[in-house]
C-alpha positions as CSV (number, residue, x, y, z in Angstrom):
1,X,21.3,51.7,209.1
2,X,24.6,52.8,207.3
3,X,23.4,56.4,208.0
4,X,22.7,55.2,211.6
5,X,26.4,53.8,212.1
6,X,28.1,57.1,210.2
7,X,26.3,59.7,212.8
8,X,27.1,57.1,215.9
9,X,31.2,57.1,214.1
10,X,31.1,60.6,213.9
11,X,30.0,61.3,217.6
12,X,32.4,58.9,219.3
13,X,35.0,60.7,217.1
14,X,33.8,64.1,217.9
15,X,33.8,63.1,222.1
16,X,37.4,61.4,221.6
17,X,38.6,64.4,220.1
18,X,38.6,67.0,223.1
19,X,40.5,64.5,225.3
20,X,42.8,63.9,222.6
21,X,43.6,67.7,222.2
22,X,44.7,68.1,225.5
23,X,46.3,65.0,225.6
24,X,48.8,66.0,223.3
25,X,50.3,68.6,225.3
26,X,53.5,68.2,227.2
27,X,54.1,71.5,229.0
28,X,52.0,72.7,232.3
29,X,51.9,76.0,231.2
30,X,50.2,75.4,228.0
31,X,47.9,72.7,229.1
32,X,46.8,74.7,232.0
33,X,45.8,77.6,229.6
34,X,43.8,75.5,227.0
35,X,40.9,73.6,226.6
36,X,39.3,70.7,225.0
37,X,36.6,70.7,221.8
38,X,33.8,70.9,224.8
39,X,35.4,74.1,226.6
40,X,36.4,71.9,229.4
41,X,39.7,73.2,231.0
42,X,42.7,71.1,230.3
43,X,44.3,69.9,233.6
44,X,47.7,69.2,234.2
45,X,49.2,65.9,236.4
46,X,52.9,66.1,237.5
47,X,53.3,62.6,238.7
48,X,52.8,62.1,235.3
49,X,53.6,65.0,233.5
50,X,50.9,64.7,231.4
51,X,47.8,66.7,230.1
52,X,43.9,65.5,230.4
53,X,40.6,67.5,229.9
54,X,39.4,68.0,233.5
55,X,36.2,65.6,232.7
56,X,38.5,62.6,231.5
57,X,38.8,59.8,234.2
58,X,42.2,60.3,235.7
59,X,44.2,58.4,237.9
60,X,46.2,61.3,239.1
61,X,46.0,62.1,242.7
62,X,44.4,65.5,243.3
63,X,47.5,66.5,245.1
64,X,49.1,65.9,241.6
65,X,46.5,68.1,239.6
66,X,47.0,71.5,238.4
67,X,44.6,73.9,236.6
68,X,46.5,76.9,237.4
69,X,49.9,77.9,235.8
70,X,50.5,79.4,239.0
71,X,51.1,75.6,240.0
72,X,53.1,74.3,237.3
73,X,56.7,72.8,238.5
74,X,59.5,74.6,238.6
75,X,63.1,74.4,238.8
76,X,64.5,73.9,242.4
77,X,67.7,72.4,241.8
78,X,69.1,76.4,242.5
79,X,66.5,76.7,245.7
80,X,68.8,77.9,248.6
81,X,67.3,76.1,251.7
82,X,69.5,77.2,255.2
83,X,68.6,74.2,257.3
84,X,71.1,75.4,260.4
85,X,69.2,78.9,260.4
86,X,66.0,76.9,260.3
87,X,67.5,74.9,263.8
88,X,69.4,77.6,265.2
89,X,67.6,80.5,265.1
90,X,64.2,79.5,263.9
91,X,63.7,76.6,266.2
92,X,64.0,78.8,269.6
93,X,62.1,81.2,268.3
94,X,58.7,79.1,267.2
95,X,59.7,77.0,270.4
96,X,59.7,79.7,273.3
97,X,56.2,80.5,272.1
98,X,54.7,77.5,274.8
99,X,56.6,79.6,277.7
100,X,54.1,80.0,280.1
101,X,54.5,83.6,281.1
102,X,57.4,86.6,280.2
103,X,60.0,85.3,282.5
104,X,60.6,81.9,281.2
105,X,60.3,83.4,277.6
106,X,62.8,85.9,278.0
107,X,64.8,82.9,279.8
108,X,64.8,80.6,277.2
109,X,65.4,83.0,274.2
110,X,68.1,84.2,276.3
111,X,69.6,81.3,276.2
112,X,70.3,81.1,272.7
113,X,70.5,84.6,271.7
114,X,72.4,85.7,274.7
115,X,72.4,89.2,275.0
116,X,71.5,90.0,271.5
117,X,68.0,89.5,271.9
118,X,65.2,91.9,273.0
119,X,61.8,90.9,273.5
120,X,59.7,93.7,273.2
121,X,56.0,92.2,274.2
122,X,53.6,89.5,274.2
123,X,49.9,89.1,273.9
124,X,47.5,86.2,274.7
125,X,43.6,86.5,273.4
126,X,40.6,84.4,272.8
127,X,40.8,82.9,269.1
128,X,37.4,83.4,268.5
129,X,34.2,85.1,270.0
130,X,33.5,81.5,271.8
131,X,36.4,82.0,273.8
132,X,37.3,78.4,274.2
133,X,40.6,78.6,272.8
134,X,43.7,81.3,272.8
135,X,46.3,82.8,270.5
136,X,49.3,84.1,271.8
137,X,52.5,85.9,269.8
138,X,55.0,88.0,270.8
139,X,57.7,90.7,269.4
140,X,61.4,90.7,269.8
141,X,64.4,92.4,268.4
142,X,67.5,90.6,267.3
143,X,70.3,93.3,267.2
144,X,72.4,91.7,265.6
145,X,70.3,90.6,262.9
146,X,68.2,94.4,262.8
147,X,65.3,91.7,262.4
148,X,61.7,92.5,264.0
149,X,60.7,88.8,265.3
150,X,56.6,88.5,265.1
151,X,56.7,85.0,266.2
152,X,52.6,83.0,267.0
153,X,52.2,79.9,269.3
154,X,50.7,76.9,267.6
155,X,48.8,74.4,268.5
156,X,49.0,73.5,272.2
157,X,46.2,70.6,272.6
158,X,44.3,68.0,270.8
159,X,41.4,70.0,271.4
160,X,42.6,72.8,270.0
161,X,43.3,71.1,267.1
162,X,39.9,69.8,266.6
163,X,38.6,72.6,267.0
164,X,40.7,74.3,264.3
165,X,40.2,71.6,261.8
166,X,36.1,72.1,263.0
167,X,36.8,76.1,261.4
168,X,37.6,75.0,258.4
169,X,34.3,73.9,257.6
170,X,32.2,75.6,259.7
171,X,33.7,79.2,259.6
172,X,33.7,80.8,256.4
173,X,36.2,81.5,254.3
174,X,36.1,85.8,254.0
175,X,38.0,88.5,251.6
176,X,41.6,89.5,252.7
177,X,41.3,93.1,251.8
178,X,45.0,93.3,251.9
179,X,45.6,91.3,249.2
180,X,44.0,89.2,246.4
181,X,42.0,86.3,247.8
182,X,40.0,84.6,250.4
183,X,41.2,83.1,253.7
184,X,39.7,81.4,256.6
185,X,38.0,83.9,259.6
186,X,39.2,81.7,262.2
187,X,42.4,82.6,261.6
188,X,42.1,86.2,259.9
189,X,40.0,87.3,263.4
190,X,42.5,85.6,265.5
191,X,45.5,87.8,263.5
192,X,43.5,91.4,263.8
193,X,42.7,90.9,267.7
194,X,46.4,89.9,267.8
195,X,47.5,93.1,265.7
196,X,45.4,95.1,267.2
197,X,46.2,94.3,271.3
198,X,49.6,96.0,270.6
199,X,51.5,94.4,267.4
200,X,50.8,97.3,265.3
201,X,52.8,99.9,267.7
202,X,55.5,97.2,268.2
203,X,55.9,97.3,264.1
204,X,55.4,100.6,263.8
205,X,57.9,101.5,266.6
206,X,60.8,99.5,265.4
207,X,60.1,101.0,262.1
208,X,60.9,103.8,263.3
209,X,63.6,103.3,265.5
210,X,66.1,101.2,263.1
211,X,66.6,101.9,259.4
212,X,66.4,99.1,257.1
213,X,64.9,96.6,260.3
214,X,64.3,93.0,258.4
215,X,60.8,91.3,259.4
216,X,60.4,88.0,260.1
217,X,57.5,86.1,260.9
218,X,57.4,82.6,262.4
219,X,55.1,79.6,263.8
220,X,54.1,76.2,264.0
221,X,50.4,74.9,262.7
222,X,47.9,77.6,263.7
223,X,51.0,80.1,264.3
224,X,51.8,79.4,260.7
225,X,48.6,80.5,259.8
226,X,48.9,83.5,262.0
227,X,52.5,84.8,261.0
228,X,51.6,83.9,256.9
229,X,48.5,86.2,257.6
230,X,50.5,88.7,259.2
231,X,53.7,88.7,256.9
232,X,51.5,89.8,253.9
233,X,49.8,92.1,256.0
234,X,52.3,93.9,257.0
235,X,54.7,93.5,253.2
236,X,51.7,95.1,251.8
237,X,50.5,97.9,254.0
238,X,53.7,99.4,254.9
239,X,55.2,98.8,250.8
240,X,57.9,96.8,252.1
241,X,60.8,95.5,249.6
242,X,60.7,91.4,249.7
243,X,64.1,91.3,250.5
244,X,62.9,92.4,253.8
245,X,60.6,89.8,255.1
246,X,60.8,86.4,256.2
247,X,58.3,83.9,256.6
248,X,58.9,80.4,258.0
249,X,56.5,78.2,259.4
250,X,56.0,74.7,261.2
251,X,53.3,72.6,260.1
252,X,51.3,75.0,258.4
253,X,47.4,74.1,257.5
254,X,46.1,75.4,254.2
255,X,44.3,78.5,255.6
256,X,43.0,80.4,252.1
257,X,42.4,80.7,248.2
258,X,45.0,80.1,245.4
259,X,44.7,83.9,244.7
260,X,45.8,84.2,248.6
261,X,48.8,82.2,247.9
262,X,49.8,83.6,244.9
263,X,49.4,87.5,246.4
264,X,51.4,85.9,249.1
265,X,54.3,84.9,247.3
266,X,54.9,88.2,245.3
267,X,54.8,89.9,248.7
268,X,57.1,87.4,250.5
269,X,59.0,85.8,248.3
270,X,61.3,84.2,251.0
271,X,58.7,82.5,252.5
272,X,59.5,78.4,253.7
273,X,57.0,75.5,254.7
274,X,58.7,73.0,256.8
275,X,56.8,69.8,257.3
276,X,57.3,67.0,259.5
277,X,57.1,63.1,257.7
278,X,53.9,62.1,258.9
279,X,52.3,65.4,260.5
280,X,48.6,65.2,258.9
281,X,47.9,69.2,259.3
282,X,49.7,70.3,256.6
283,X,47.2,68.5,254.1
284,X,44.3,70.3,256.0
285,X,41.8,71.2,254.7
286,X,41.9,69.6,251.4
287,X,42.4,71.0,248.5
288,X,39.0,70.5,247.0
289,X,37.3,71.7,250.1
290,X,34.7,73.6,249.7
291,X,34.5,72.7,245.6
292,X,37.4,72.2,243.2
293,X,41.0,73.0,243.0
294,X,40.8,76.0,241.6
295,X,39.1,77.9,244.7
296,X,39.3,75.6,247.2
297,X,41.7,75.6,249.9
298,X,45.4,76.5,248.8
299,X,49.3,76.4,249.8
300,X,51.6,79.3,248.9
301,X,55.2,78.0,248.2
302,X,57.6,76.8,249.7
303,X,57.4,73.1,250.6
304,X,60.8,71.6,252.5
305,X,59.5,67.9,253.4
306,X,61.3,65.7,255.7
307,X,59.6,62.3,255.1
308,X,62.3,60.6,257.5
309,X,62.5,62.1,260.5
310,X,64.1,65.5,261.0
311,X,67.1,64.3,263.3
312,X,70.6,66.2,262.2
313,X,71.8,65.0,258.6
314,X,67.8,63.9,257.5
315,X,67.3,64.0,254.0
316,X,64.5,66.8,252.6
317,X,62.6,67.4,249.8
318,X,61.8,70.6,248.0
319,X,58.5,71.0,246.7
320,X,58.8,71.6,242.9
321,X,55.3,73.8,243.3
322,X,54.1,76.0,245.5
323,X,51.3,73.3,246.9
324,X,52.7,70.0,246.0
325,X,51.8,66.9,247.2
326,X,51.5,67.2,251.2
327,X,48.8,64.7,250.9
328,X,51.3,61.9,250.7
329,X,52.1,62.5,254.2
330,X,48.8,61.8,255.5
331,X,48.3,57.7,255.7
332,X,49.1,56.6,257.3
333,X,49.8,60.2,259.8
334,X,51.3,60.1,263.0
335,X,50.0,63.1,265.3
336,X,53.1,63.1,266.9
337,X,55.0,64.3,264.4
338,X,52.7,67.4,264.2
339,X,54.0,68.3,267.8
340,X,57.7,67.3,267.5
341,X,60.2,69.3,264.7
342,X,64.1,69.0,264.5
343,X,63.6,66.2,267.1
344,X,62.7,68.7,269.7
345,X,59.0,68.3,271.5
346,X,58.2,72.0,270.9
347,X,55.5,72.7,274.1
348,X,58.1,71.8,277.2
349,X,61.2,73.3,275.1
350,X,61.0,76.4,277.4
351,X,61.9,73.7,280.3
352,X,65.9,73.7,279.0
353,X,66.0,75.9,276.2
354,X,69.0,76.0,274.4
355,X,71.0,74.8,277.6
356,X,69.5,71.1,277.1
357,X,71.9,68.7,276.9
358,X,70.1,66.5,274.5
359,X,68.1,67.7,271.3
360,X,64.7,65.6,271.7
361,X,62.9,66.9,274.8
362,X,60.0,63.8,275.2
C-alpha cells in the first residue's frame, strides 16, 4: 500500500508539474516559445497576461489566446492613427464604390476631390463561377496625393452576406503563391478575375507614368478582403518599398492563415482595420475555424475599434495585437453597424456625396 500511495504521489506531481512550468512565465514571447514536461505548447492569455500549457482548462477567451509570438501585445501608446484622413479621404473613396454606374461615381468623388481626382476605370464580375453575386472595384488617381486608388465595393445585401459567410466553410481555403500562407478562394478568385479584367494595366500604367506613385488600397467587408488580397499582391510582385502602400479597410472578415497575416504585415506595414461597435463580420470566421488557433482563420494588424458609435469625437481603441479580441463585438451584434461607418449609410452615399448637408445618410 505505501508503495501504492508513493507511485500515485509521484504521478499527480509529475502531471502538476508541466502546467506549473508554464505557469510561471510572465512574458508572451517566452511562453509562446516553450512547452510543458508533456511537449504540450505553452499558450499565452492577455486578458490575463498569464501563461498555461494549451491542455490546462482555461478560462481565457479564445480571442485572448495566443500560441504565436507573432501575436504577443505590443506597445501602441506611439501608434499614429489619422482619424480625419480615415473620414476625409477614405470615407468617399470606400463609399462611391455603391455608385451605380461611372457617371454618378465620377460625380460623387468629384465632389470631394474636386478636380484633383482622376478615375481611371472600373470593373464589375461574377464573384464566383455560380454567378449569383458580383465584385466590383475601380482605379483612380489622386494628383495631388501621386496615390494609385484600388478601391473594392463591399457588401451590398444580406444575401450577399450569407452567402460570403456560407464560403467560409464551404470553399476552401487555397495557397497564396504570393506570399506565405493560405487564404480563402472565394475571395482570392474574386481578386484575380478583378486583376485580371483590367487592374493589372491600370497598375502597371500609372507605374509608369508617375515616379514614386503611392498605392493605396481600400474597402469595406468583402472589399476589405479584396484590397488586403490585392495590396500584398501587388507590394510583392512589383518589390515595392512599404512606405508606399496603404491599406485600410471597413469591416474586414478574417479571410486567411496566420502565416497570411504575418506576410501581410511585412509587406504593408501601414495597413488599418477599422471596425464598427457591434458589426459581427469582423469576428468571421472564427478563429478556430477549421481547427485551432494556430491555422485557423487569422487577422493581420491593425485593429482601430469604435465600440461607441463612430459619430465625430468617438472614442477608439487600438488593438495591442494584430488579431485582438474582435469577438467582443459580436453579442450581442447589430447588423447595422456592419453597413453604416463614420455615421454615414455607405450604399446611398453616392445620392449626396460630399455635398450632403448632414453626415448620417439613413
Amino acid at each position: 500500500m505505501t508503495k501504492l500511495l508513493l507511485l500515485l504521489s509521484l504521478l499527480c506531481a509529475a502531471h502538476s508539474a508541466p502546467l506549473d512550468s508554464c505557469a510561471r512565465i510572465d512574458s508572451c514571447g517566452e511562453c509562446t516559445g516553450a512547452a510543458d514536461g508533456f511537449g504540450y505548447r505553452c499558450q499565452w492569455c492577455g486578458s490575463s497576461a498569464s501563461c498555461a500549457s494549451e491542455q490546462s482548462e482555461s478560462l481565457c477567451h479564445v480571442d485572448d489566446m495566443t500560441l504565436d509570438k507573432y501575436n504577443c501585445p505590443g506597445n501602441v501608446s506611439d501608434v499614429r492613427y489619422d482619424e480625419s484622413f480615415m473620414r476625409q479621404t477614405v470615407l468617399p473613396l470606400i463609399a462611391a464604390t455603391h455608385s451605380p454606374d461611372a457617371p454618378h461615381l465620377l460625380s460623387a468623388l468629384e465632389s470631394c476631390f474636386h478636380d484633383q481626382i482622376e478615375i481611371i476605370n472600373s470593373y464589375e464580375i461574377f464573384c464566383e463561377d455560380t454567378e449569383v453575386t458580383t465584385c466590383f472595384g475601380y482605379s483612380a488617381y489622386l494628383k495631388d496625393r501621386n496615390a494609385l486608388v484600388l478601391a473594392f465595393r463591399g457588401t451590398t445585401t444580406l444575401f450577399q452576406l450569407i452567402d460570403e459567410g456560407i464560403s467560409f466553410f464551404l470553399h476552401p481555403k487555397v495557397e497564396f503563391n504570393v506570399t506565405e500562407g493560405v487564404v480563402d478562394s472565394y475571395y482570392l478568385n474574386a481578386f484575380y478575375k478583378l486583376w485580371e479584367k483590367g487592374m493589372r494595366n491600370d497598375v502597371e500604367k500609372v507605374m509608369r507614368e508617375k515616379e514614386d506613385v503611392k498605392f493605396w488600397f481600400f474597402g469595406h467587408s468583402l472589399g476589405g478582403g479584396l484590397a488586403s488580397i490585392a495590396s500584398s499582391y501587388v507590394a510583392k510582385t512589383y518589390g515595392l518599398d512599404t512606405n508606399r502602400s496603404k491599406l485600410v479597410t471597413f469591416g474586414m472578415p478574417r479571410i486567411g492563415d496566420i502565416d497570411l497575416a504575418q506576410a501581410h504585415d511585412e509587406l504593408v506595414p501601414d495597413s488599418w482595420r477599422i471596425e464598427h461597435s457591434k458589426d459581427p463580420v469582423p469576428a468571421l470566421p472564427p478563429r478556430t475555424f477549421p481547427d485551432n488557433i494556430d491555422q485557423g482563420s487569422f487577422h493581420h494588424k491593425a485593429e482601430i475599434w469604435y465600440p461607441l458609435g463612430m459619430a465625430q469625437g468617438a472614442s477608439f481603441q487600438v488593438g495591442s495585437r494584430p488579431d485582438t479580441t474582435v469577438g467582443r463585438s459580436v453579442f450581442p451584434f447589430n447588423i447595422e453597424d456592419h453597413f453604416t461607418y463614420f455615421d454615414v449609410l455607405l450604399e446611398t452615399w453616392y445620392l449626396k456625396g460630399c455635398n450632403r448637408e448632414e453626415a448620417i445618410e439613413k
